[in-house]
PDB file of N, CA, C and O in Angstrom, chain B, residues numbered from 101:
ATOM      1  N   UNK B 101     -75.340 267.728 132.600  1.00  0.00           N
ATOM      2  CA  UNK B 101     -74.354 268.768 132.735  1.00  0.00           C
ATOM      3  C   UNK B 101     -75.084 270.106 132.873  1.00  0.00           C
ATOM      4  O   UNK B 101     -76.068 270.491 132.241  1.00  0.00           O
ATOM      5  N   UNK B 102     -74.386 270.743 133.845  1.00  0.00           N
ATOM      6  CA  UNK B 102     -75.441 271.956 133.860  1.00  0.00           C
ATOM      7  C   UNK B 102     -74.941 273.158 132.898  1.00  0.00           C
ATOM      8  O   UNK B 102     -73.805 273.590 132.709  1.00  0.00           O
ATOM      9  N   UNK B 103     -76.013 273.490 132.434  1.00  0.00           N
ATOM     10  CA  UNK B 103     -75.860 274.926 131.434  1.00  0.00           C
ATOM     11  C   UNK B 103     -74.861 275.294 131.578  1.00  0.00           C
ATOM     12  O   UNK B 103     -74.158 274.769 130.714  1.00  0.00           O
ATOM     13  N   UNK B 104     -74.092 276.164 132.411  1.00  0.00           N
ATOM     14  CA  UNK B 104     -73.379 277.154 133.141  1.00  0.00           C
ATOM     15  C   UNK B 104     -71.775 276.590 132.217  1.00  0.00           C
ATOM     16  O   UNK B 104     -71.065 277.299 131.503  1.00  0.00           O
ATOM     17  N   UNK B 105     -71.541 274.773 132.635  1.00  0.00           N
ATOM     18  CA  UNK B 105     -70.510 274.392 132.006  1.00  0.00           C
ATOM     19  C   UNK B 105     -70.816 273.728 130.269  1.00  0.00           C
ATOM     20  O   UNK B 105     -69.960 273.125 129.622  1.00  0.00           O
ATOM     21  N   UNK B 106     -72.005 273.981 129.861  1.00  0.00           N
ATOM     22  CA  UNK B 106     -72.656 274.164 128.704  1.00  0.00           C
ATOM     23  C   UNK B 106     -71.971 275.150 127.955  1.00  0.00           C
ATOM     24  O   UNK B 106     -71.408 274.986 126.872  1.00  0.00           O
ATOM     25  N   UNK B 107     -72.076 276.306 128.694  1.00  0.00           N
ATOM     26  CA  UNK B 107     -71.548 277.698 128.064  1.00  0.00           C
ATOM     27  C   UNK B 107     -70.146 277.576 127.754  1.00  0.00           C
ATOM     28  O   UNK B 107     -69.724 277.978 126.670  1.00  0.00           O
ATOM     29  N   UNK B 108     -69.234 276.946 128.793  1.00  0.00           N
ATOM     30  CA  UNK B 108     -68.225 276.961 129.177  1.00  0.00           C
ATOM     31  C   UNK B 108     -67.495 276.060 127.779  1.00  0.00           C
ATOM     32  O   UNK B 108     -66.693 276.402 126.910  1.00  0.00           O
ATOM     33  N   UNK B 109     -67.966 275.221 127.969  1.00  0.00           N
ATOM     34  CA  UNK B 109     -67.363 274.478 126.559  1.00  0.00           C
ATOM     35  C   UNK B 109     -67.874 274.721 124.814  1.00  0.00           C
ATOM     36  O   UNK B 109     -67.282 274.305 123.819  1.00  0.00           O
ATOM     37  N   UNK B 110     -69.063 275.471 124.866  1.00  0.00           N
ATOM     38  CA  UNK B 110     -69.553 276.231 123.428  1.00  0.00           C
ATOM     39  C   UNK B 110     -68.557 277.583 123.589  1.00  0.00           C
ATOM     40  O   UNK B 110     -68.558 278.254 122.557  1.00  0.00           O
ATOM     41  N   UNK B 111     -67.779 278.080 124.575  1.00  0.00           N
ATOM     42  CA  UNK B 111     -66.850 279.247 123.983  1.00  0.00           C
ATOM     43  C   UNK B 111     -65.685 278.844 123.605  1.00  0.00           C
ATOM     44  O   UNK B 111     -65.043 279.250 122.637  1.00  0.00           O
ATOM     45  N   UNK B 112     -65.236 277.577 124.801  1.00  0.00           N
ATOM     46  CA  UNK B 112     -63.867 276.816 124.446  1.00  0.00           C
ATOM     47  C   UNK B 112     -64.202 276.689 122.975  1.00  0.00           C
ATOM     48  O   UNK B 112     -63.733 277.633 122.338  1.00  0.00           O
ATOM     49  N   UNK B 113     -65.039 275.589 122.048  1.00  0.00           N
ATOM     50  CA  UNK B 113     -65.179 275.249 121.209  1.00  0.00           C
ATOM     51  C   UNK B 113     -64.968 276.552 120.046  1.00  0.00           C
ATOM     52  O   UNK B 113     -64.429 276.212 118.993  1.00  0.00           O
ATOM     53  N   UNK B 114     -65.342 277.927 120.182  1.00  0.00           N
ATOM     54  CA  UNK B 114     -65.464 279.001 119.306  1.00  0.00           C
ATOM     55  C   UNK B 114     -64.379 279.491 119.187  1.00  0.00           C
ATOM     56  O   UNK B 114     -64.013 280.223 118.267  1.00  0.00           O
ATOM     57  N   UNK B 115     -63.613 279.053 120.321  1.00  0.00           N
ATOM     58  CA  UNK B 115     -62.444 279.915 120.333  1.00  0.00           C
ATOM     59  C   UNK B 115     -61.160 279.449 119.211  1.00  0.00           C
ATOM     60  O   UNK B 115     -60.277 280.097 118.650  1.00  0.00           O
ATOM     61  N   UNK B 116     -61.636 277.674 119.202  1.00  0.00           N
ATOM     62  CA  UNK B 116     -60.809 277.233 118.360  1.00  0.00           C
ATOM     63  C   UNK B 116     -61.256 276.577 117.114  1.00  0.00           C
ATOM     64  O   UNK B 116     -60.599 275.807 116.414  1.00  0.00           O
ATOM     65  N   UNK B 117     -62.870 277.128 116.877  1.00  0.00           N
ATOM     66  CA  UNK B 117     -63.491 276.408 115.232  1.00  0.00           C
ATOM     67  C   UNK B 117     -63.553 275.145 115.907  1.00  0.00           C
ATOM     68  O   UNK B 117     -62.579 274.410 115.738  1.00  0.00           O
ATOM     69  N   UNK B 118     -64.410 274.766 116.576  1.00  0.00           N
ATOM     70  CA  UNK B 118     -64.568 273.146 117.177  1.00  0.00           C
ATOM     71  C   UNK B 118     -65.868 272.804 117.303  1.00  0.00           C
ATOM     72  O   UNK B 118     -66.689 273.694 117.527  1.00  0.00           O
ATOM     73  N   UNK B 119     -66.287 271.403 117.175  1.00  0.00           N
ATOM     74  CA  UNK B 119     -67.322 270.973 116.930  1.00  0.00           C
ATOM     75  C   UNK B 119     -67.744 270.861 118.750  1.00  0.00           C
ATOM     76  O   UNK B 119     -66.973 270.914 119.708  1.00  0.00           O
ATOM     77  N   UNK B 120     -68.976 270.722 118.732  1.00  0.00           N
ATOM     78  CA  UNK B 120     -69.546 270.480 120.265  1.00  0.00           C
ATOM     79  C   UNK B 120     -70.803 269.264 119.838  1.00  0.00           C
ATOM     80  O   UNK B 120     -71.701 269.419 119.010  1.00  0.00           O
ATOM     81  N   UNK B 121     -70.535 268.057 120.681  1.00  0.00           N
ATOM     82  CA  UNK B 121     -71.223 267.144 120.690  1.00  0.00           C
ATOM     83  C   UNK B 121     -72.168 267.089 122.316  1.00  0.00           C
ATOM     84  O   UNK B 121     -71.777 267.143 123.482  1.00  0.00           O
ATOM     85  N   UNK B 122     -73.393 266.973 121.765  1.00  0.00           N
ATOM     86  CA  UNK B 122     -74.439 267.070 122.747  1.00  0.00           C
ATOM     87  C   UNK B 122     -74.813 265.691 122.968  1.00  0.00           C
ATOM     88  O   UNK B 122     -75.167 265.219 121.887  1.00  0.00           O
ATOM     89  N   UNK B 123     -74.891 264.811 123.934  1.00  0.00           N
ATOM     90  CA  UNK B 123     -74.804 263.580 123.918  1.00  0.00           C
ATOM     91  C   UNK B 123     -75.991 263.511 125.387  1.00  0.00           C
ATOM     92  O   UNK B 123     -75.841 263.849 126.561  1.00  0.00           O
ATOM     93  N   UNK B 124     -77.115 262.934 124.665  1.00  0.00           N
ATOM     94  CA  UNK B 124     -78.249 262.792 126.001  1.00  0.00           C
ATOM     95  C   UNK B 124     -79.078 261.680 126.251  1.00  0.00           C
ATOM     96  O   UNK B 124     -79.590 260.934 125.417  1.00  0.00           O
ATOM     97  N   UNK B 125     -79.163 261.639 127.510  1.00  0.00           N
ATOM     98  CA  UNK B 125     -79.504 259.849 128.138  1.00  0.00           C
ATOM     99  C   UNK B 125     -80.879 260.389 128.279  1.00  0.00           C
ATOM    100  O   UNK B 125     -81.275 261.536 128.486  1.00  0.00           O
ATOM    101  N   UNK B 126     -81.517 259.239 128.109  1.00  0.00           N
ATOM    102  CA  UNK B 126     -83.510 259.727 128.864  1.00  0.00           C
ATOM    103  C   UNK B 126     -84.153 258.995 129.636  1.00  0.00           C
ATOM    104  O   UNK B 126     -85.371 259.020 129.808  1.00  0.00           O
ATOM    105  N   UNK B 127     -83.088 258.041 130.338  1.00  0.00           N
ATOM    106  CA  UNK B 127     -83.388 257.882 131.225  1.00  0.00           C
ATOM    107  C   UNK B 127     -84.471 258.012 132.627  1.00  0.00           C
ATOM    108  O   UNK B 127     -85.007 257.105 133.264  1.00  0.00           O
ATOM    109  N   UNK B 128     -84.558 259.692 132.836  1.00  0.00           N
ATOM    110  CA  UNK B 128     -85.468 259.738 133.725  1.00  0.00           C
ATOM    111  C   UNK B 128     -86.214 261.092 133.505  1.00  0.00           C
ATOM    112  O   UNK B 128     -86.645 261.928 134.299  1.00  0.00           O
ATOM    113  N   UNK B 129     -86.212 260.972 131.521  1.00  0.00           N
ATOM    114  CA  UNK B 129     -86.718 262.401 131.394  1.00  0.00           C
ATOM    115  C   UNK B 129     -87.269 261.408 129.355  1.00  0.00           C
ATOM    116  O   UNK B 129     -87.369 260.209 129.090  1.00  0.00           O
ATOM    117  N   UNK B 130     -87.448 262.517 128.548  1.00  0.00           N
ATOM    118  CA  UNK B 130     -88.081 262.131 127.469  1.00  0.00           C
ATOM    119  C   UNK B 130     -87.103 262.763 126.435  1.00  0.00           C
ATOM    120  O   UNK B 130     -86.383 263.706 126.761  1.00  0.00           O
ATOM    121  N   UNK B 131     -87.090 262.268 125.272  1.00  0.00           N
ATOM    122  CA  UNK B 131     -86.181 262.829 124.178  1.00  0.00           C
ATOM    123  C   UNK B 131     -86.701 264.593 124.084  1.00  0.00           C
ATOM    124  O   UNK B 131     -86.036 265.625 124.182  1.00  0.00           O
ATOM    125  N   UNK B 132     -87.894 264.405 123.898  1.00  0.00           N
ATOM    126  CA  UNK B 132     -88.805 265.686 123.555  1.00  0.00           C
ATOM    127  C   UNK B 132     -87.803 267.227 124.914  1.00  0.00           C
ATOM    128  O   UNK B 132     -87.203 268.274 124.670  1.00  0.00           O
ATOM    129  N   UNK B 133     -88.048 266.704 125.829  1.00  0.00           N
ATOM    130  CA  UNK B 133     -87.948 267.165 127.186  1.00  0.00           C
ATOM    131  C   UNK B 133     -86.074 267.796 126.937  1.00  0.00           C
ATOM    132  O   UNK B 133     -85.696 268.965 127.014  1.00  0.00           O
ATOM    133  N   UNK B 134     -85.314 266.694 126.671  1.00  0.00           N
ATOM    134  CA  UNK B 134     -83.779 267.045 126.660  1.00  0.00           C
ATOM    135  C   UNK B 134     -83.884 267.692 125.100  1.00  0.00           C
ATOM    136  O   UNK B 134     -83.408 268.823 125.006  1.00  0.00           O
ATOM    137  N   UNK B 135     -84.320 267.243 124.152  1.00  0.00           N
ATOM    138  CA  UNK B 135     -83.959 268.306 123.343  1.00  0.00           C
ATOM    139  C   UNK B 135     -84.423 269.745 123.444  1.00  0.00           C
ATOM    140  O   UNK B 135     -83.747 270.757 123.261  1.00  0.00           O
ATOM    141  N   UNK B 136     -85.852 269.634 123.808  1.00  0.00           N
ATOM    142  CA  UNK B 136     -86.464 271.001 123.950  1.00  0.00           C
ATOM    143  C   UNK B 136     -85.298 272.205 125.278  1.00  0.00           C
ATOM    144  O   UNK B 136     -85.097 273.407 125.103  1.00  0.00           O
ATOM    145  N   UNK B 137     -84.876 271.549 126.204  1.00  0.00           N
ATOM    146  CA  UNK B 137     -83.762 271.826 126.985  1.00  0.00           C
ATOM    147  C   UNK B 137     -82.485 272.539 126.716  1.00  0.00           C
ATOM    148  O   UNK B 137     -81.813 273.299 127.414  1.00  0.00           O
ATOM    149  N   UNK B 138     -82.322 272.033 125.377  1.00  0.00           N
ATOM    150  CA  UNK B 138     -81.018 271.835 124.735  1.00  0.00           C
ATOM    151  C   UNK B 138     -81.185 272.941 123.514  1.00  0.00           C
ATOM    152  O   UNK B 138     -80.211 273.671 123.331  1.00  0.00           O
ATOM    153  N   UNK B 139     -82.054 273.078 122.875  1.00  0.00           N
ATOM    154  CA  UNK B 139     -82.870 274.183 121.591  1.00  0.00           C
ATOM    155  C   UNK B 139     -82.088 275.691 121.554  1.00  0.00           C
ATOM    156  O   UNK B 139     -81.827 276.058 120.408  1.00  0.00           O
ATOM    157  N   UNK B 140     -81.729 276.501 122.498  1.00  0.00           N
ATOM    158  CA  UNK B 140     -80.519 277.372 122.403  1.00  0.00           C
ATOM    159  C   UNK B 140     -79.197 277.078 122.169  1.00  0.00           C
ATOM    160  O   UNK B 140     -78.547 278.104 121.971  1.00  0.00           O
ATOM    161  N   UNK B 141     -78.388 275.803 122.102  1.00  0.00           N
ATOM    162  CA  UNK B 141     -77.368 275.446 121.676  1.00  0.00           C
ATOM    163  C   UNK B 141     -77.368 274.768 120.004  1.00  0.00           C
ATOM    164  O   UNK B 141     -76.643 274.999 119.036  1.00  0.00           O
ATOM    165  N   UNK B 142     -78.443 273.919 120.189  1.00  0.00           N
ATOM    166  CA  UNK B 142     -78.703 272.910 118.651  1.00  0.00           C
ATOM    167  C   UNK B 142     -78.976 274.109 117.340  1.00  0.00           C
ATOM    168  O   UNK B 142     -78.785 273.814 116.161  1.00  0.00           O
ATOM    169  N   UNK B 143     -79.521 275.691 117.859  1.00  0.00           N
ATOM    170  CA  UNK B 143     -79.439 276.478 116.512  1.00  0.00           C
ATOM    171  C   UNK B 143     -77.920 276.591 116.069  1.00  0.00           C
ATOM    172  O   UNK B 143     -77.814 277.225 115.019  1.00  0.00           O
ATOM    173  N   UNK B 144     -76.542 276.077 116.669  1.00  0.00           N
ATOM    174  CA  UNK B 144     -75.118 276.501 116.146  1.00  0.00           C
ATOM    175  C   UNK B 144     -74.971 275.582 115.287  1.00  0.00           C
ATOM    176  O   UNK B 144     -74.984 274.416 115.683  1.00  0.00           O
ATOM    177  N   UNK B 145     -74.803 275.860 113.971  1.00  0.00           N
ATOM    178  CA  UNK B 145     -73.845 274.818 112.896  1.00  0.00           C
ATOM    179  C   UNK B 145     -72.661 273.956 113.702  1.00  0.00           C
ATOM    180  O   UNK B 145     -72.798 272.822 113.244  1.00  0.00           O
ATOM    181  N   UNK B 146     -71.886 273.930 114.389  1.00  0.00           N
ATOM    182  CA  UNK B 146     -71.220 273.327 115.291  1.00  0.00           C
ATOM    183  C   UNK B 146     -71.367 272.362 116.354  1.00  0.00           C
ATOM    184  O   UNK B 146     -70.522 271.602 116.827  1.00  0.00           O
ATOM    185  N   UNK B 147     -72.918 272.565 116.732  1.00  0.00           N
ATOM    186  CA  UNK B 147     -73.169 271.744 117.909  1.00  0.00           C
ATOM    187  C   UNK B 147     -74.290 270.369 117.025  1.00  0.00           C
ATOM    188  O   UNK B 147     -75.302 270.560 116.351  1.00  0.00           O
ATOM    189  N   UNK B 148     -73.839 269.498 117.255  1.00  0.00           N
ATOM    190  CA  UNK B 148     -74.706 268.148 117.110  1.00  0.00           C
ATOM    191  C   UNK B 148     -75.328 267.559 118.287  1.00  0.00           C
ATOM    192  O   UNK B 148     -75.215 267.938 119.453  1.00  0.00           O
ATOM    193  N   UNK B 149     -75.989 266.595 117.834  1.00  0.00           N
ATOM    194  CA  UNK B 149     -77.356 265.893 119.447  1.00  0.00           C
ATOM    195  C   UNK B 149     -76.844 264.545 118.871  1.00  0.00           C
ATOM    196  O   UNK B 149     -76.948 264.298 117.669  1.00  0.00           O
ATOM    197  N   UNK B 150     -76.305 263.705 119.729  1.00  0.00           N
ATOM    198  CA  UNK B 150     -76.087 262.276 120.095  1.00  0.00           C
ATOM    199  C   UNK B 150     -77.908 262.204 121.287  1.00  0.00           C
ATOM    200  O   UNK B 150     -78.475 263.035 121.997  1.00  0.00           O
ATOM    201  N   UNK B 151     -78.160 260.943 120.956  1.00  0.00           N
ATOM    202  CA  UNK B 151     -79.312 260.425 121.783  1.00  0.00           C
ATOM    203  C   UNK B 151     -78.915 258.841 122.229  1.00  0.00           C
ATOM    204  O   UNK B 151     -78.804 257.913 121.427  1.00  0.00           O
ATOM    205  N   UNK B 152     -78.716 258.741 123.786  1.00  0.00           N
ATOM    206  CA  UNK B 152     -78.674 256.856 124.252  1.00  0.00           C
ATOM    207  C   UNK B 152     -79.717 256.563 124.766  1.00  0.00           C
ATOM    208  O   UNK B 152     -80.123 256.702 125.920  1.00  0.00           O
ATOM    209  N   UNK B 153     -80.294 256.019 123.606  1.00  0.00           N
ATOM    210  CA  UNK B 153     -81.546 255.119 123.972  1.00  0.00           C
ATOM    211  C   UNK B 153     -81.403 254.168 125.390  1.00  0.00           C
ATOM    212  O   UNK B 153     -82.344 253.746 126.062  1.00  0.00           O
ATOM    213  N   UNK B 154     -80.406 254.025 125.563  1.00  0.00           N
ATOM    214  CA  UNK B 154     -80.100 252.169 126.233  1.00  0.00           C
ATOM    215  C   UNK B 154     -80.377 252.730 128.001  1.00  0.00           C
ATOM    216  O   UNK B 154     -80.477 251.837 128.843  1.00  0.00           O
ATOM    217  N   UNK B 155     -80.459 253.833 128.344  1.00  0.00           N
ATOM    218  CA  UNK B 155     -80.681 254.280 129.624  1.00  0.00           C
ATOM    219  C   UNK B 155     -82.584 254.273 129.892  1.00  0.00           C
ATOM    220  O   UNK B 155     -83.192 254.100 130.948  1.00  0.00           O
ATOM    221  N   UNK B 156     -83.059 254.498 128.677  1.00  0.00           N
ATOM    222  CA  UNK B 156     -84.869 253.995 128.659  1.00  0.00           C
ATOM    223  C   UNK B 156     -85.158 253.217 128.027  1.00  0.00           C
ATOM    224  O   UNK B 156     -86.040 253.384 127.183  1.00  0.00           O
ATOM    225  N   UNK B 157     -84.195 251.475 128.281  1.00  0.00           N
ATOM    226  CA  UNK B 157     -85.064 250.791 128.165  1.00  0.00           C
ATOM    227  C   UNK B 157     -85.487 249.882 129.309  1.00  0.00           C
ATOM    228  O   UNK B 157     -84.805 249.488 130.255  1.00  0.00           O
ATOM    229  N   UNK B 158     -86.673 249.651 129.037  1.00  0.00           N
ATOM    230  CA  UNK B 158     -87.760 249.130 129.973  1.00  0.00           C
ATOM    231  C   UNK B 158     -87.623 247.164 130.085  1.00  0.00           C
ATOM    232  O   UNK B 158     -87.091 246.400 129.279  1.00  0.00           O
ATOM    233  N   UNK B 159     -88.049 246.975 130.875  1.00  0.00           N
ATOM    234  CA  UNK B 159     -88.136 244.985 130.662  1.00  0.00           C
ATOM    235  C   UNK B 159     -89.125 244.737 129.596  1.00  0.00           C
ATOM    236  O   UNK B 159     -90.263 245.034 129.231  1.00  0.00           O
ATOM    237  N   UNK B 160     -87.632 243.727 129.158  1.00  0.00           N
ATOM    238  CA  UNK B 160     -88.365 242.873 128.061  1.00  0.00           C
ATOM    239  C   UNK B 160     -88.784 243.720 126.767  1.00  0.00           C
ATOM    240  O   UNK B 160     -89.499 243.262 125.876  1.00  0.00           O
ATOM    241  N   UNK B 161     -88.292 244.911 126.778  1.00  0.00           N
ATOM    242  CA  UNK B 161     -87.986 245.482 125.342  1.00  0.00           C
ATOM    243  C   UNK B 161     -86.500 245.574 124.632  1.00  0.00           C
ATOM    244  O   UNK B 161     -85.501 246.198 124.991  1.00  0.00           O
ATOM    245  N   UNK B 162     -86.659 244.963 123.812  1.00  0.00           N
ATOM    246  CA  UNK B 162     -85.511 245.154 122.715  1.00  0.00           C
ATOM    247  C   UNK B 162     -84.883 246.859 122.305  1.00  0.00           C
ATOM    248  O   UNK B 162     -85.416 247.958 122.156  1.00  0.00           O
ATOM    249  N   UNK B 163     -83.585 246.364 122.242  1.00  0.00           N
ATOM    250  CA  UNK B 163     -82.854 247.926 121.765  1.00  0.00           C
ATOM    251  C   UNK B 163     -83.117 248.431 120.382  1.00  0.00           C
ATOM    252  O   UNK B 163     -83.120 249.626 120.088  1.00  0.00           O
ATOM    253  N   UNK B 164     -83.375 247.273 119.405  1.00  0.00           N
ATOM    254  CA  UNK B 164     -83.752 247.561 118.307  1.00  0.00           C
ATOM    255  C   UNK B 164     -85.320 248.387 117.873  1.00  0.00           C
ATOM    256  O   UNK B 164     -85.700 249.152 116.987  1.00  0.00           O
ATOM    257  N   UNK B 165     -85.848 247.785 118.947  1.00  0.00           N
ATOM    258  CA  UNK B 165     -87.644 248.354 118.746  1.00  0.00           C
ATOM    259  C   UNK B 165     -87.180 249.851 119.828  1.00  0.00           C
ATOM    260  O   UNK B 165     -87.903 250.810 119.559  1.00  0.00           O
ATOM    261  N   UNK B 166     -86.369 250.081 120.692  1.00  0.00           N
ATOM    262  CA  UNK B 166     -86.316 251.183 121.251  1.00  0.00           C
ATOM    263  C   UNK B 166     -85.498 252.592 120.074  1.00  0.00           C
ATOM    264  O   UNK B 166     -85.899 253.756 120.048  1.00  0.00           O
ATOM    265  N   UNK B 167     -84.542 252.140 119.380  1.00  0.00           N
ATOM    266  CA  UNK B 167     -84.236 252.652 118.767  1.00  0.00           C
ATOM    267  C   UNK B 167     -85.675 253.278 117.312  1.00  0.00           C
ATOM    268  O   UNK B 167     -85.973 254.399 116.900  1.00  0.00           O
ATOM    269  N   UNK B 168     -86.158 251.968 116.995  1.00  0.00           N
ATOM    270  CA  UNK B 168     -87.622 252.537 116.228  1.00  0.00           C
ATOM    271  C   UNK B 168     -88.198 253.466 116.640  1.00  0.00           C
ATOM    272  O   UNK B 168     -88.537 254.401 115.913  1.00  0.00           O
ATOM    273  N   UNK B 169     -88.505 253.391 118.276  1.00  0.00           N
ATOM    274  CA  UNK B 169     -89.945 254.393 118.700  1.00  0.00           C
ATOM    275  C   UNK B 169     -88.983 255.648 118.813  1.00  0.00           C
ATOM    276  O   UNK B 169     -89.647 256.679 118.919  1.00  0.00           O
ATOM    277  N   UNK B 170     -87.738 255.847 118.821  1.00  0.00           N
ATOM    278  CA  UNK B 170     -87.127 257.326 118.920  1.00  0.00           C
ATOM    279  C   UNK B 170     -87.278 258.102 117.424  1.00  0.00           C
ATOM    280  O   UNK B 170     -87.552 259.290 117.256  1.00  0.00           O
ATOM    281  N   UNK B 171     -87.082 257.328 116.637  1.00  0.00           N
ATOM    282  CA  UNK B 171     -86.639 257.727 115.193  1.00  0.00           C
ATOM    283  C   UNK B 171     -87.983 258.053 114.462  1.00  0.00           C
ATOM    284  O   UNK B 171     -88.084 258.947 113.622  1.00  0.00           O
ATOM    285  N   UNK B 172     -89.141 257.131 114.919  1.00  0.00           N
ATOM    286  CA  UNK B 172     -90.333 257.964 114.403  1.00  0.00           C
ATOM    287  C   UNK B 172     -90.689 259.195 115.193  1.00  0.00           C
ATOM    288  O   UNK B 172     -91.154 260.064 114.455  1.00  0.00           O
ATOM    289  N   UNK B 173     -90.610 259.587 116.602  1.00  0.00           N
ATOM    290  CA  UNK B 173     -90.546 260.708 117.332  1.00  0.00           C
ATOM    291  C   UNK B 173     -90.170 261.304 116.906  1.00  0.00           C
ATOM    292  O   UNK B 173     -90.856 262.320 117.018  1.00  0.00           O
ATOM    293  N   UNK B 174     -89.027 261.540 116.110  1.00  0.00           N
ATOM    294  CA  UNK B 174     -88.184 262.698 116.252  1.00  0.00           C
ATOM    295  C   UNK B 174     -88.573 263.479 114.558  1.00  0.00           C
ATOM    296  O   UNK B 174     -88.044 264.542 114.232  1.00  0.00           O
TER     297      UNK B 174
END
């Protein structure tokens, strides 16, 4: 989603005391990469980070061991 409608829904959200859920695939980028991306929104008490592992995983790796290598990253 691009910034621009980023903004767009962190004012909707202010306008009415609302939570904003950040929800990011890594697919064809790195956790590090989308959060570091994301680091001007994640300072609001309001905004949370959802992460879907299931878009990087690779053959013949398990979701369970993908979920491991995020959680020690982070």
């Amino acid at each position: 989603m691009p910034f621009k409608q980023i903004d767009t829904i962190m004012s909707w959200a202010k306008s009415i005391n609302a939570i904003v859920f950040l929800d990011v695939q890594v697919g064809q980028s790195t956790v590090e990469e989308e959060v570091n991306s994301l680091l001007k929104y994640l300072k609001y008490p309001n905004v949370h980070l959802g992460i879907d592992p299931e878009f990087a995983m690779k053959k013949g790796k398990s979701l369970e061991l993908k979920l491991e290598l995020f959680r020690l990253r982070i």
